[in-house]
N, C-alpha and C positions, 0 to 999 in steps of 0.2 A: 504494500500500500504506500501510496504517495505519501512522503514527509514534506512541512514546509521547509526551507532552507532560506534564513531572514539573513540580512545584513544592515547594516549604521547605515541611518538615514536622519534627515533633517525629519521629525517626527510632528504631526501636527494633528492633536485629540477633535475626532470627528461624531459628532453625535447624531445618528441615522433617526431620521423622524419618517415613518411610516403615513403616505399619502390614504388620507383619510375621504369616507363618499362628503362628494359635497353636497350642501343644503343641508336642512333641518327636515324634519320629520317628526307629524303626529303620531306615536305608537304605541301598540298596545305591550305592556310590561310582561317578559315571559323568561321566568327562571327554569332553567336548565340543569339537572344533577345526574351523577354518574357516579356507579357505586365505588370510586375512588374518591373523590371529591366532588363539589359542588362548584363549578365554574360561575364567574361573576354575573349578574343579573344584564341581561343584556335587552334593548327595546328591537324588539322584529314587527316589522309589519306582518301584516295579514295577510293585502293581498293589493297587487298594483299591476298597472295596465299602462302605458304607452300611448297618447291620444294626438296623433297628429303637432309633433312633438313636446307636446304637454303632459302632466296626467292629471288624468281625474278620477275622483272618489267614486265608487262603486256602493253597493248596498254592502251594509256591513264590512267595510271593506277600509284600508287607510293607503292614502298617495304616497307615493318613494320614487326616488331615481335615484339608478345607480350606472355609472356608464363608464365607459373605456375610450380610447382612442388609439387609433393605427397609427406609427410612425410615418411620418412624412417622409413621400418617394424619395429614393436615396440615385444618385447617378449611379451609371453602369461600373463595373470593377474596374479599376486602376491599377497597373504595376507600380509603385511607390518602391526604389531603396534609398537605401542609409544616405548618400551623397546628396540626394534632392530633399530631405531635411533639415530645416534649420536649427543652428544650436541648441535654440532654447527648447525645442522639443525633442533632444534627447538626453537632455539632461536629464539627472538621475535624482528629481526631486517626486520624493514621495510624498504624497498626500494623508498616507494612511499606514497604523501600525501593523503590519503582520501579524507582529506577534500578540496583539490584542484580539484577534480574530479579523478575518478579511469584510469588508461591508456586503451586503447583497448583493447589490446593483452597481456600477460602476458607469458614469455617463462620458462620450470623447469632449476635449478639450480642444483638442487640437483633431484632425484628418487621421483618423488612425488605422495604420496599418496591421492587418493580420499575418502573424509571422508564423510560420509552420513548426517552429520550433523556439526554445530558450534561448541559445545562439545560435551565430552564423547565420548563414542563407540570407543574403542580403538583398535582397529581393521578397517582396511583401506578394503573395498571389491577388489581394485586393488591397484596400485602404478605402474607411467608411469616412463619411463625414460628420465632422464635430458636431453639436448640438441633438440630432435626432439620432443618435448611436447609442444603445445601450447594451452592454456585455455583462454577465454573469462570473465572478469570479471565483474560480474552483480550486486553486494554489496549484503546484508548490509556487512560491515564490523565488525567484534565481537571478540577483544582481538585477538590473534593470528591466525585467521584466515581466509578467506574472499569467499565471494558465486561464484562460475566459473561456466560456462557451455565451455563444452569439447565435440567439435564438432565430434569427433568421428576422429579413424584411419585405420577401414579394421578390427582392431583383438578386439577394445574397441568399446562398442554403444556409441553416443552420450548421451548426457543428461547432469544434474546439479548436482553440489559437491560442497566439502569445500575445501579446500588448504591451508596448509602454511604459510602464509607469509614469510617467512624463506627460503621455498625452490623454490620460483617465483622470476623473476625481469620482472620488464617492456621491454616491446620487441617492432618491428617493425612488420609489416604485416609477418604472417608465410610465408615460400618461397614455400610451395604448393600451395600459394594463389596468391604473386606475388615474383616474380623473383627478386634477391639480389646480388648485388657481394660477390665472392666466395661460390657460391652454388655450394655443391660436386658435383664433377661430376658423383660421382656415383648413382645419381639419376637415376628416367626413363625415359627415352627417349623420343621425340613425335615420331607418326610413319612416318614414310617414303616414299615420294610417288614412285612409281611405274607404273605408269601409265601417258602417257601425253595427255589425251582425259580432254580440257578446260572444268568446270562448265558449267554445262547447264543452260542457261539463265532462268530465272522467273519469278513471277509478282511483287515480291518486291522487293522495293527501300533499304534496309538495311538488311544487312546479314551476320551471323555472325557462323561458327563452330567451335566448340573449344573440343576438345579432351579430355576426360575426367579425363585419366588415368595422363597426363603430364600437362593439364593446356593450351597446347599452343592451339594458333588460326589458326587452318587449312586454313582457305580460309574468306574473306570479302569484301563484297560491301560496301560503307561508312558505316562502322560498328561502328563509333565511333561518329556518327553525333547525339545529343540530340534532340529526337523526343520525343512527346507522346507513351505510352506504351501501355494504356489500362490497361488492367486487367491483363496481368503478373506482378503488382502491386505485386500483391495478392499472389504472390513466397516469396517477403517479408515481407506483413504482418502477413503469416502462418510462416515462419522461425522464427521471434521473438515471435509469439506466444508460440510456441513450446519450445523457448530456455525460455523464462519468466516464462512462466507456465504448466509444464509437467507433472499437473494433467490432463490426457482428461477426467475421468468422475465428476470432478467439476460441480455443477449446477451451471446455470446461468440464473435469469429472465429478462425475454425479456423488453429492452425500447423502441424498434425499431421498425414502423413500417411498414413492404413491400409496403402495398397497399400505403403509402404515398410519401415511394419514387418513386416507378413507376411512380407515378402521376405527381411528381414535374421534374424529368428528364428523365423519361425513362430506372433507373437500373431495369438490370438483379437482379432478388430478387430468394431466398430459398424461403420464403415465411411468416415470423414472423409475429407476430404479439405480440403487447404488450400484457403482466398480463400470456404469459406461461412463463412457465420452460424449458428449452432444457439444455443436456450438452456442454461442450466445446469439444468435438467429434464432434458431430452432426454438429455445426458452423464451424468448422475447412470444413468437408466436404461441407458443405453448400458453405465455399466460394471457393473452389478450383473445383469441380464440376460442382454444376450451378451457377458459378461465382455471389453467391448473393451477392449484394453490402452491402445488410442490414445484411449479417451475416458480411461481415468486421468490419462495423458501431460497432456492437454490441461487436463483439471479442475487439476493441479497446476501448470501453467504461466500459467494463467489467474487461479489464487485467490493466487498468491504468489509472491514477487518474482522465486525463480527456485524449480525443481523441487529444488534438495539443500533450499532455505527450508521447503517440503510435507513432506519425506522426516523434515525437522527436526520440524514438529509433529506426525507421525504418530507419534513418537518417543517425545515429550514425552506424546500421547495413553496410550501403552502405560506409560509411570511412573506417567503420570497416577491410575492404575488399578491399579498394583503389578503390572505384567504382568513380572515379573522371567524370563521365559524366551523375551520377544519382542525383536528387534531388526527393525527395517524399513530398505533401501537403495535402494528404492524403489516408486512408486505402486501397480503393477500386481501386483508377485506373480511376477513373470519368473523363474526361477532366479539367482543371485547370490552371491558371498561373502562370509557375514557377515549373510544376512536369513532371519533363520527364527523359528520359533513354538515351541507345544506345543498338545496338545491340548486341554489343558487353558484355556490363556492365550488360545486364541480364542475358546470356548465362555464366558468373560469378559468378553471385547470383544464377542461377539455382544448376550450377557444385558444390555449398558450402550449400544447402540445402540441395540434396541429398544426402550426406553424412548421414542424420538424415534419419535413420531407419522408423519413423511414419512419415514423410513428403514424402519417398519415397512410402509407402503404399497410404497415401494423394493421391498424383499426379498418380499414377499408380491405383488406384480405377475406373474400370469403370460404377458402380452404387453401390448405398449405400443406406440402407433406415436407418432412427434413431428417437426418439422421433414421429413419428407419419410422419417424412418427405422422402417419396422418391425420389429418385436424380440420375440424370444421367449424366455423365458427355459429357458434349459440345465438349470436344475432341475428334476426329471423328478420331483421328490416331492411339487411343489405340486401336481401334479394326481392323482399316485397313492396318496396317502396321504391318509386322513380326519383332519384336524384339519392340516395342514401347514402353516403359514405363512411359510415366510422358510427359512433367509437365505442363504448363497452356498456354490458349488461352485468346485472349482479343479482341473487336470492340471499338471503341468509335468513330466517326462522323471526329473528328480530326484526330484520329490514325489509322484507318482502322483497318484491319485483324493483327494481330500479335499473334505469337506464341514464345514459348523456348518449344522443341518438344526434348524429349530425346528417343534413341531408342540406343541397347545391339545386337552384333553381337561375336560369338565368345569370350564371355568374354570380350568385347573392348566395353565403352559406351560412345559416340557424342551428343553433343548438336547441335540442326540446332537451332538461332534466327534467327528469320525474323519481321520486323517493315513495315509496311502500304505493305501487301500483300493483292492480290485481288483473291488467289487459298492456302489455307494453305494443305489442303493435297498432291495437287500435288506437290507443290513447295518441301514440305520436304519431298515426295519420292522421288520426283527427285535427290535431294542434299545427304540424306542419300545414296540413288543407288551408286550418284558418288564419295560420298566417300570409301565407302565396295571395288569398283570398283579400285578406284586411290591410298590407301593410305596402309601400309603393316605394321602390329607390330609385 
């Protein structure tokens, strides 16, 4: 496992303040406990709707908005090296303590070039531009410059690079992710509805649509209430997977065994067994597919030093992103005390996964076969729905049915979350119908 490796720098105490939803909000007071502790009393609304970019109050019902916004188009990729830099941007002034721990978010200062490696290679395969650049940093840190993963923008793939130090500073949640005062307006818009035929009613209790292209939240039934998830877990423990180690044909030998988990609780299993080989491909589909808990197990035992180390970044993953109604205790999504979501906070974590090119492929797979395993995936929407692409289903006893169901109309792509549904495909044909139906970009 990766070590940080720090060195003497000009040191300057950075206090990360978490971009919080803007506005105010009427709501109704709803405590939350979990038989380990009792998390702080938090106001959720009920239930909100999106009205032509307004919202308005429903029956029984309280107003909210909650939105995001896409990073602004970035130019095409640039070869950038060392020589065409000017001094001051490589100079070896650091912003932030390593050894305090690394900030979330990291925003460019300067045009910053993605370097394939810690040194050498003097030559940048791109170079993003300052202001609307934000990278994720993962360590180690190594003299002037430190390991990112750069979630991708539309024109650059995601993946992992060097940077800077010189041309980053610590930043706030990106405003694609969440919303910030003084966010240009010349962002894009959410769409606008046109249409006033109510949501058709469901079977599930939490629901959450959120727009893909702007962030914002179309329409919600207590979408913000911390329920069990299930196995749309499994969005973020493939998301860190992917950002941590973006070898997929890395081997990995098996310590996990299916037959033992079935036995002991009844996961859904790929099928492993200890003493083989599989790659980290193969697991990755194993667990987004037939949701196998034992490929989780094994992805988190394999990419990190130990599994609470994984549970640890899946964790960091959800701040990372102001998922303030998520906690994870583990890889797969198993019932537990203390790991739960909202409808809303997946339908987040969904929208910032797919961003990543091989997670979109992941979730949008509807059979795979790899090392000797064939797999189908349990999502019943990728093939019954026109426009479906992605991304994962879940059961557990506690949580019921739940889905983050994304489906693409016209170039426009929607997330429907829904938590303890007892019909996921009608629910989310229903809900995708009425959005295509209600809402105009």
């Amino acid at each position: 496992m990766v070590r940080f490796v720090t060195h003497c720098f000009a040191l300057v105490a950075i206090s990360l303040v978490l971009a919080s939803s803007a506005g105010s909000r009427p709501a109704a007071e709803v405590r939350i406990a979990s038989d380990s502790e009792s998390p702080p009393t938090r106001l959720l609304p009920a239930q909100v709707e999106l009205d032509t970019g307004a919202l308005e109050q429903r029956p029984a019902a309280v107003g909210d908005q909650r939105s995001a916004v896409p990073p602004e188009a970035t130019p095409a990729p640039t070869s950038l090296t060392r020589s065409t830099l000017g001094a001051d941007q490589l100079q070896a002034t650091v912003t932030f303590d390593p050894r305090r721990g690394l900030p979330r978010w990291l925003r460019a200062i300067h045009d910053v070039p993605l370097w394939p490696g810690a040194d050498g290679a003097d030559t940048a395969p791109a170079a993003l531009p300052a202001g609307s650049t934000y990278v994720k940093p993962l360590g180690p840190f190594v003299d002037t410059r430190v390991q990112v993963y750069f979630p991708g923008d539309g024109d650059h793939p995601a993946g992992q690079a060097w940077v800077d130090t010189s041309a980053v500073e610590p930043s706030d949640i990106p405003p694609w992710i969440a919303p910030s005062a003084g966010t240009p307006s010349s962002l894009p818009a959410p769409p606008q509805r046109v249409g006033d035929v109510p949501a058709p009613d469901t079977t599930a209790v939490h629901v959450a649509i959120v727009d893909d292209g702007s962030g914002q939240l179309l329409y919600g039934e207590d979408a913000f209430a911390r329920v069990p998830q299930a196995s749309t877990t499994k969005i973020g423990t493939t998301i860190v997977a992917l950002e941590r180690s973006p070898d997929l044909g890395g081997r990995i030998r098996v310590t996990v065994s299916a037959t033992a988990m079935a036995a002991r609780d009844g996961s859904s299993t790929m099928g492993i067994e200890p003493g083989r080989t599989v790659s980290l491909d193969t697991l990755l589909h194993g667990m987004m597919l037939p949701s196998g808990n034992d490929a989780a197990e094994q992805v988190a035992l394999a990419l990190a030093d130990s599994r609470e180390q994984y549970v640890g970044w899946m964790n960091d993953e959800a701040a990372a992103l102001g998922l303030k109604d998520t906690h994870f205790v583990n890889p797969s999504g198993m019932d537990a005390a203390g790991h739960y979501s909202s409808a809303y906070d997946m339908a987040v974590l969904a929208r910032y996964a797919m961003r990543n090119a091989t997670f979109r492929d992941l979730a949008s797979a509807s059979r795979y076969a790899g090392d000797g395993f064939p797999m189908q995936n349990l999502n019943r929407l990728l093939d019954l729905y026109p426009g479906a692409d992605g991304v994962k289903i879940g059961f557990t006893d506690a949580a019921q049915k739940t889905i983050v169901a994304s489906a693409t109309r016209d170039g426009h792509r929607v997330f429907v979350s829904l938590m303890h549904s007892q019909d996921l495909v009608g629910d989310c044909t229903a809900l995708f119908d009425w959005v295509w139906q209600t809402f105009a970009w």
